[in-house]
C-alpha positions in Angstrom: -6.6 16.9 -43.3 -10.2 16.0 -42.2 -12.0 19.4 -41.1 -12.6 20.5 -37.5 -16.4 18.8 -36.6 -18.7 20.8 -34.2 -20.9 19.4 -31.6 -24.0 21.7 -32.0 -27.1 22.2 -29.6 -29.5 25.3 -30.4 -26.9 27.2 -28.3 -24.0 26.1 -30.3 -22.4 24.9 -27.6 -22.5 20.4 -26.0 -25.4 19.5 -25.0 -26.0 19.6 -21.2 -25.5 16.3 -20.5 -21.9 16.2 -22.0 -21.0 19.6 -20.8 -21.6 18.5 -17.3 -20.1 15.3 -18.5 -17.4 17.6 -18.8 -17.4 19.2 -15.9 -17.6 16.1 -13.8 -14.6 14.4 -15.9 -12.7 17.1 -15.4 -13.4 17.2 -11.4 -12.8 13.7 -11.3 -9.6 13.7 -12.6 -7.9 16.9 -11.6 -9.4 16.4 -8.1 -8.3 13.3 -7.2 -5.0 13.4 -8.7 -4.1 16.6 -6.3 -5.5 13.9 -3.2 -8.7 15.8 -3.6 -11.4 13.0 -4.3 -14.5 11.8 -5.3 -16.3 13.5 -2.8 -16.6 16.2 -5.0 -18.1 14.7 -7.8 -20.1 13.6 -5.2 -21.6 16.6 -3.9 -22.1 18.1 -7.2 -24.5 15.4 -8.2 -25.8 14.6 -4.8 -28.8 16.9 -6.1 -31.1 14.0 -6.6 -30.1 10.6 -9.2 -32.7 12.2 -11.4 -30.4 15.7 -11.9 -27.3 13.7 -11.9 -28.9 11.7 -14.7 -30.2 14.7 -17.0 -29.5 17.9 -15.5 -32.1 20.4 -16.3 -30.0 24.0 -17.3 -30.6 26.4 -19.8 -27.0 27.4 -20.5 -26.5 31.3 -20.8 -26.9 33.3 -24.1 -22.9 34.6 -23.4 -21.5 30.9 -23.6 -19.3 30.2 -26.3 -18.9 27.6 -28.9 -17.4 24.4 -27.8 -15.0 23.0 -30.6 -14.6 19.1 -30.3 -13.0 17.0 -32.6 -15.8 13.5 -32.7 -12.2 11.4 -33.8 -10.4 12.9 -30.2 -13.3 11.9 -27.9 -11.7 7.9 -27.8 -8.0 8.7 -28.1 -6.4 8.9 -25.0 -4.9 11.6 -23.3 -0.9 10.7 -23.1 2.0 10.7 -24.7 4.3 8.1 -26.3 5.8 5.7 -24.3 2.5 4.9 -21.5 0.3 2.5 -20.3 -1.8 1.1 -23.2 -5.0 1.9 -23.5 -7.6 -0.9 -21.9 -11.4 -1.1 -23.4 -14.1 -1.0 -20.6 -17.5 -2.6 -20.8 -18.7 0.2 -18.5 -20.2 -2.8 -15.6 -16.5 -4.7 -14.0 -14.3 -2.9 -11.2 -11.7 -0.8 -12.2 -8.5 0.5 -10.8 -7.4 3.9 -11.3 -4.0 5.4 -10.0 -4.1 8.9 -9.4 -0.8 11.3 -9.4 0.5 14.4 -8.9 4.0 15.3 -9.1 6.2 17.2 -7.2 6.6 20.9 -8.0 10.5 20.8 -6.7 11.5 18.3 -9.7 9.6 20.5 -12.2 11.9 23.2 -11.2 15.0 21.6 -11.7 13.5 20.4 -15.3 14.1 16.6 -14.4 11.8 13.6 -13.7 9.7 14.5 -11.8 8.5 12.8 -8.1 4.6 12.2 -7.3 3.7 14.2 -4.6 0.4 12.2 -3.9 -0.4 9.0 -5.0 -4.2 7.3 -4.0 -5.7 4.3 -5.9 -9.0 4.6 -6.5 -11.7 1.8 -7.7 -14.6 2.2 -9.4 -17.5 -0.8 -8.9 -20.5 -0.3 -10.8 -22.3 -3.4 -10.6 -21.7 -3.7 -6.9 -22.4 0.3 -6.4 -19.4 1.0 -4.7 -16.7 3.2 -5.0 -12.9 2.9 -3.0 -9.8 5.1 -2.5 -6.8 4.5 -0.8 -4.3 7.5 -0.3 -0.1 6.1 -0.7 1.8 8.0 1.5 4.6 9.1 -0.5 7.4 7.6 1.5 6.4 4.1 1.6 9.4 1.5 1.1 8.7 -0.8 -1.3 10.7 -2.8 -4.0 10.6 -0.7 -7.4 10.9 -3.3 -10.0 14.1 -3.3 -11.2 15.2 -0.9 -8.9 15.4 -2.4 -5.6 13.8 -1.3 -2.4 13.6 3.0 -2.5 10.4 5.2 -1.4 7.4 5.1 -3.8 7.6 8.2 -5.1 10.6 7.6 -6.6 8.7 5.0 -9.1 7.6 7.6 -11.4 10.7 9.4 -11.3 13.0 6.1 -12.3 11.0 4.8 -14.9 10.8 8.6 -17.0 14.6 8.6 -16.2 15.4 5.0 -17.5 12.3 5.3 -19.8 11.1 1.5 -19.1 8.1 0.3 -21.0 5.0 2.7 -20.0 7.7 5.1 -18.6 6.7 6.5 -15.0 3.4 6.0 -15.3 3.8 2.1 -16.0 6.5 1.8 -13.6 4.2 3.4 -11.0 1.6 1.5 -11.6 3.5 -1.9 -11.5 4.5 -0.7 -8.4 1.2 -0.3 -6.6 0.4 -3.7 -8.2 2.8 -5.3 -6.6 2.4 -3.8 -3.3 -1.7 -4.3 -2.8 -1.9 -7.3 -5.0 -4.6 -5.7 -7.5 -4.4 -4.9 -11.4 -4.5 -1.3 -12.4 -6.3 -0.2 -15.6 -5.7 2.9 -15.9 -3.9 6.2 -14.9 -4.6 9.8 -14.4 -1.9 12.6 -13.8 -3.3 16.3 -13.7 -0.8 19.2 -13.7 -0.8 21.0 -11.0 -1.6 24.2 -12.4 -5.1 22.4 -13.7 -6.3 22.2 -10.3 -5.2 26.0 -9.0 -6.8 27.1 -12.3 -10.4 25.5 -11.9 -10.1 27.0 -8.5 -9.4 30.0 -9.6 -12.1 29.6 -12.6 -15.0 29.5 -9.5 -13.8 32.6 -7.8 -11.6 31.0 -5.1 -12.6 28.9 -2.2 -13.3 29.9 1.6 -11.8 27.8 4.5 -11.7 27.8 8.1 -8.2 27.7 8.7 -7.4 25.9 12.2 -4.4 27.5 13.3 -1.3 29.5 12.0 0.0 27.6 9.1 3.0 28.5 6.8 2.5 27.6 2.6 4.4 27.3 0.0 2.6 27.7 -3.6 4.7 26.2 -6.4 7.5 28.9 -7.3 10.4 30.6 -5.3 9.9 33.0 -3.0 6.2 32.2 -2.5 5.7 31.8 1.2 2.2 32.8 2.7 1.2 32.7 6.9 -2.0 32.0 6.9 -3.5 33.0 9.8 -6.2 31.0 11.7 -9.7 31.7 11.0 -11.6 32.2 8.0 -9.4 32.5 4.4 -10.9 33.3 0.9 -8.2 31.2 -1.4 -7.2 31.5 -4.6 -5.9 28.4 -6.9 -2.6 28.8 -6.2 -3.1 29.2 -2.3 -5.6 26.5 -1.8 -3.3 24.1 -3.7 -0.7 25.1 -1.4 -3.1 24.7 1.8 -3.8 21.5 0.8 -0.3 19.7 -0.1 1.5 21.8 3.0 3.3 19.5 5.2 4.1 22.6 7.4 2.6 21.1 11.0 2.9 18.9 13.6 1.2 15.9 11.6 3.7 16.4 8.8 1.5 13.9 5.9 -0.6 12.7 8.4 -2.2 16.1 8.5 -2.5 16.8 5.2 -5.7 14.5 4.9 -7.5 17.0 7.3 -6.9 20.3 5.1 -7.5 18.2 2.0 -11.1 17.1 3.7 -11.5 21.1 4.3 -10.5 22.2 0.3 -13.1 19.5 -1.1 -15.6 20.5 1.4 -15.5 24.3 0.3 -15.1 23.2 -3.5 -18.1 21.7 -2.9 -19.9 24.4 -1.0 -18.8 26.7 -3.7 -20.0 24.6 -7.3 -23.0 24.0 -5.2 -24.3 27.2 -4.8 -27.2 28.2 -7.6 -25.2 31.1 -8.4 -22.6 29.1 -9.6 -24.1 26.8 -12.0 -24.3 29.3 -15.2 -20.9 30.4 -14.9 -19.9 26.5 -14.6 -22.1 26.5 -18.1 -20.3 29.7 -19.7 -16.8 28.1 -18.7 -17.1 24.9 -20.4 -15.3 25.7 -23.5 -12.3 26.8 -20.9 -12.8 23.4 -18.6 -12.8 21.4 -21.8 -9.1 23.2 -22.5 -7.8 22.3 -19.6 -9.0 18.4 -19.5 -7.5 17.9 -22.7 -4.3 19.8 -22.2 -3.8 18.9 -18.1 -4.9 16.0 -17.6 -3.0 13.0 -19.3 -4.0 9.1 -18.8 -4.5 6.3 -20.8 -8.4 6.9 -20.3 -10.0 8.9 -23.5 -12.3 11.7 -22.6 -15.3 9.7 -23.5 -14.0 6.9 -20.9 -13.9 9.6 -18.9 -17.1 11.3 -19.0 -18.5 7.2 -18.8 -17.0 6.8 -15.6 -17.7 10.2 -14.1 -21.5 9.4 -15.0 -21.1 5.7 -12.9 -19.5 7.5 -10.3 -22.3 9.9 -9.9 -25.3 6.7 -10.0 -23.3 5.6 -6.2 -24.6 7.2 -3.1 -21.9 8.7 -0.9 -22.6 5.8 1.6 -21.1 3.8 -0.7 -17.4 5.8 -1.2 -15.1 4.2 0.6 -11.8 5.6 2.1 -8.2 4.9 3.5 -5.1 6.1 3.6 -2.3 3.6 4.7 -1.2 5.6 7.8 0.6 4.7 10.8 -2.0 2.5 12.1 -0.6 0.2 8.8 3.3 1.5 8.9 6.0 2.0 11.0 8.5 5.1 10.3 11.8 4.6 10.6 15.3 5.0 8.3 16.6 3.2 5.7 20.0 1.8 5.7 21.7 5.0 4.0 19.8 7.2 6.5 16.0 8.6 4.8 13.3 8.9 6.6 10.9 6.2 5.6 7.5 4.4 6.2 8.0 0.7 6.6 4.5 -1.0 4.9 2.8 -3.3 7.8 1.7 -5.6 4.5 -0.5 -8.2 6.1 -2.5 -4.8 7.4 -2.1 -3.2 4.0 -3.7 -6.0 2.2 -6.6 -6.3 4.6 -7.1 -2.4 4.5 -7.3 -3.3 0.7 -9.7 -5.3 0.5 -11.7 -4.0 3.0 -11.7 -0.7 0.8 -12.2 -2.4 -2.8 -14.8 -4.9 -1.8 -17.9 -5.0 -1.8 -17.7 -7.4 1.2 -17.9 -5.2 5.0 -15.9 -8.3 6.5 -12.5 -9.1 4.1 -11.8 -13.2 5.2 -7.8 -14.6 4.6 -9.5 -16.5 1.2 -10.9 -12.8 0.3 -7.3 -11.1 0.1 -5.3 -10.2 -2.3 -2.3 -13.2 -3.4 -0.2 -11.8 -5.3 1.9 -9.7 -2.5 4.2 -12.0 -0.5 2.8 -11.6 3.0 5.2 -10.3 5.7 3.4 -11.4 9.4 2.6 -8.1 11.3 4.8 -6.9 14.0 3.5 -8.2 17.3 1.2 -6.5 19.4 3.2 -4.3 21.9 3.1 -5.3 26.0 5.5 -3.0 27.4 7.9 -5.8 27.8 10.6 -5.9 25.3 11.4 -9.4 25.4 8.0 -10.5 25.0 7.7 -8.7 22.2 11.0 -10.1 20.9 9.7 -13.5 21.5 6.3 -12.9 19.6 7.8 -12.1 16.5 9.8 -15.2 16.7 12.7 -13.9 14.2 15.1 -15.7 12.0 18.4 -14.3 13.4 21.8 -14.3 11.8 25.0 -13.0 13.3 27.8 -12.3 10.7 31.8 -11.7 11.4 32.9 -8.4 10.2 35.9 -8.3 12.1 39.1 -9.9 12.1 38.6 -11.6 15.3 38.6 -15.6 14.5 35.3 -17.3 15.8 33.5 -13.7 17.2 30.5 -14.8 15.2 30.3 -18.2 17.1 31.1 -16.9 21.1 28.4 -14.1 20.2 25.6 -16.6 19.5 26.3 -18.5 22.4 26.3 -15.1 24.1 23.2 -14.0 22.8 21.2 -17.8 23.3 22.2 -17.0 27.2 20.0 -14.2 27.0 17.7 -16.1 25.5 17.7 -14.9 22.2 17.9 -17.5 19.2 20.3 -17.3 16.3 20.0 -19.5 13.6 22.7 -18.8 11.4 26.0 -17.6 11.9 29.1 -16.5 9.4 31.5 -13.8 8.0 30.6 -10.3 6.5 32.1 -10.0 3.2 34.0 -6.5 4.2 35.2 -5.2 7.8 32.9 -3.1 9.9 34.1 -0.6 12.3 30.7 -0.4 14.2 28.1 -3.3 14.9 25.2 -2.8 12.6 21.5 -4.4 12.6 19.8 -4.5 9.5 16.2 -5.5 10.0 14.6 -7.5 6.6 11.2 -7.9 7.4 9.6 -5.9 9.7 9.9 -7.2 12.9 10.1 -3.5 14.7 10.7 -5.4 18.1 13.6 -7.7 17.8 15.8 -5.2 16.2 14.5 -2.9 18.9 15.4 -5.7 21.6 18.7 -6.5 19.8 20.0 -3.1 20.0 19.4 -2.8 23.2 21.2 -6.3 24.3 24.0 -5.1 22.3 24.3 -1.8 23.2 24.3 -0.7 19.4 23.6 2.8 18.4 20.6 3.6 16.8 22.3 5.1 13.9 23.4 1.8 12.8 19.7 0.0 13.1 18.3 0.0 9.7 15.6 -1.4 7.9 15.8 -2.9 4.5 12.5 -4.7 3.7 13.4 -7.5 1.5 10.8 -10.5 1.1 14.1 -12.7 -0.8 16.5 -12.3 2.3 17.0 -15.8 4.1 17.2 -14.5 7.9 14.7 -11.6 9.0 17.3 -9.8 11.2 21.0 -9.8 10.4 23.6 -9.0 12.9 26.8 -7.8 11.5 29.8 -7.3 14.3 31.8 -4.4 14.0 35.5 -3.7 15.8 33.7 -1.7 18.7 31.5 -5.3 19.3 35.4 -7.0 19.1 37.1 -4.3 21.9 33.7 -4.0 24.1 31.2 -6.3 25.0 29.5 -8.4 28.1 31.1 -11.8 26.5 33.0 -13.9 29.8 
């Protein structure tokens, strides 16, 4: 077995520049993959390009050796059965997904969910960096899976163990949803993140109003109460994934905004820097053991170094929210997000490109583009009319020719079905099931039909031959407005 190499400096410890390569690795990835982002790597290097470049600290006399095995710097930090490694000439774009998983499927010792999910691109030549946040209950096609929520991609590809397990399936995912290919990935622990808070003496927030956490763990609960909070790893993780308030995901973005800020505050202040020195050896530990991607730590340390060259003007941010999503249930009753994708896509571009204003030509192609829901006018029939629907209506009774009397029904309110036929089983209650997006006309249907909103779903499915299907049920065959 070849011997244990040392790095050595006068100190016996990296030299400066990789020990705040370190540092800044280590931030970059445990950061962003608890939707914490590059804004801290940011402010730690927002010193001046000349610190960033060569930071100028004597490290203190009580700092330990650094043990680093030269062969480990370029293998990457994974597992078998991930996303193969991919060589970087340190100049093109790159894609990285960032995840954390959810602490309730680490309990119950299964696959586990991602929690947060953000995409994040790293420009060099064009000095630009992007990041768009993935809220975790998207509905999207998994492939091979059908249409589920996109946290659910990691979870079903470490169950079935597909090629590149969660991570690949994950990625594929994303892919295929923003129409952009992802290099690599980066998934930190959990417990990474609470313990490099916890490594700088805790954070301090202003807390807005009364909030109710959960840190990973039974029995954990915490009221925080509004004003200011000194938090330790395990609370500030909890602060900043809590879903506990009005804004449910929606407000998580604020708190997470808060936790960087007061990262940064605290790594900022002089004090700080020499205990940042003396806990390298322990920051190294916890890269190589909590962080696992298909990047190696010298990739890395590379792109932490790129990142840190950008000015902050240059970081650019989304998060695909309701401006570019619609909530509403899936046929088997979750609560879901339903992806606006012609919105999504320009968001994307907007975010990865260098350009300010994204054209049709500059978009992504690879996504199949589903025409945004019309702009609302208070009328629901115009509405209905804007998003000029394919509509089917289906039998799924045993009432001979229902499907036929109802479209000529339905054209008399002027609403246009195209196709008409037979359900393949017998339905006791009308149901719409809404294919692509179009918000309005299944909105507009229901009410026409009276049908109960229990039995409006929506199944996004860019393959489907109608947009909106109509399926009569028995209650449609004993009630309705038909002469």
């Amino acid at each position: 077995m070849r011997p244990t190499r040392y790095v050595r400096t006068r100190s016996n410890i990296l030299p400066n520049r990789l020990v705040w390569g370190l540092l800044a690795a280590f931030l970059f990835a445990a950061l962003l993959t608890a939707y914490l982002t590059f804004t801290l790597f940011q402010g730690v290097a927002s010193g001046s390009e000349a610190e960033a470049s060569e930071p100028d600290i004597t490290p203190p006399p009580e700092a330990g050796p650094m043990v680093v095995d030269e062969g480990s710097m370029d293998v990457p930090l994974q597992t078998a059965n991930r996303p193969a490694p991919v060589d970087w000439d340190g100049e093109s774009q790159v894609f990285i997904l960032v995840m954390g998983l959810d602490a309730r499927d680490w309990e119950g010792g299964g696959p586990s969910r991602t929690d947060t999910m953000i995409l994040v691109s790293l420009d060099p030549a064009n000095r630009s960096i992007g990041m768009l946040s993935i809220p975790r209950d998207l509905w999207v096609n998994i492939p091979g899976f059908d249409y589920a929520k996109i946290n659910t991609a990691y979870f079903l590809g470490e169950g079935y163990q597909v090629d590149g397990g969660g991570p690949g399936l994950a990625m594929t995912t994303v892919e295929n949803l923003l129409g952009v290919e992802i290099d690599y990935y980066a998934q930190v622990d959990f417990s990474a993140f609470e313990s490099l808070i916890s490594e700088i003496g805790g954070i301090e927030v202003d807390v807005p109003e009364e909030i109710e956490i959960d840190p990973i763990g039974p029995g954990n609960t915490v009221v925080l109460e509004a004003g200011i909070q000194q938090l330790d790893g395990p609370l500030a993780l909890a602060y900043a994934r809590s879903r506990n308030s009005a804004g449910n995901d929606f407000d998580r973005s604020d708190r997470q905004h808060q936790v960087i800020l007061a990262i940064r505050d605290r790594v900022l202040n002089l004090n700080m820097l020499p205990l940042l020195i003396q806990k390298a050896p322990i920051l190294y530990t916890q890269v190589s053991e909590g962080v696992h991607t298909n990047l190696s730590l010298q990739q890395m340390i590379n792109l932490a170094w790129k990142a840190s060259q950008i000015p902050g003007q240059s970081i650019k941010r989304g998060s695909i929210d309701l401006e570019y999503s619609t909530m509403d249930f899936s046929w088997d009753g979750q609560s879901i997000l339903l992806p606006n994708h012609d919105e999504i896509r320009i968001l994307a571009t907007e975010i990865f490109s260098p350009s300010d204003e994204p054209t049709e030509e500059s978009l992504p192609n690879t996504v199949t583009v589903v025409r945004p829901a019309a702009t609302p006018t208070g009328d629901p029939r115009t509405n209905y009319a804007a998003e000029n629907a394919v509509i089917s209506v289906l039998n799924g009774t045993q009432v001979a020719g229902l499907a036929a009397s109802t479209k000529e029904y339905l054209e008399t309110q002027d609403i246009e079905v195209s196709y008409t036929g037979n359900a393949s089983e017998v339905y006791q209650f009308t149901t719409i099931i809404d294919y692509s997006g179009k918000l309005y006309t299944r909105l507009y249907l229901a009410e026409v039909m009276n049908v109960q909103a229990s039995y409006v779903f929506s199944s996004y499915d860019p393959n489907a031959e109608v947009d909106v299907a109509i399926i009569l049920g028995n209650d449609w065959a004993a009630s309705n407005p038909m002469p």
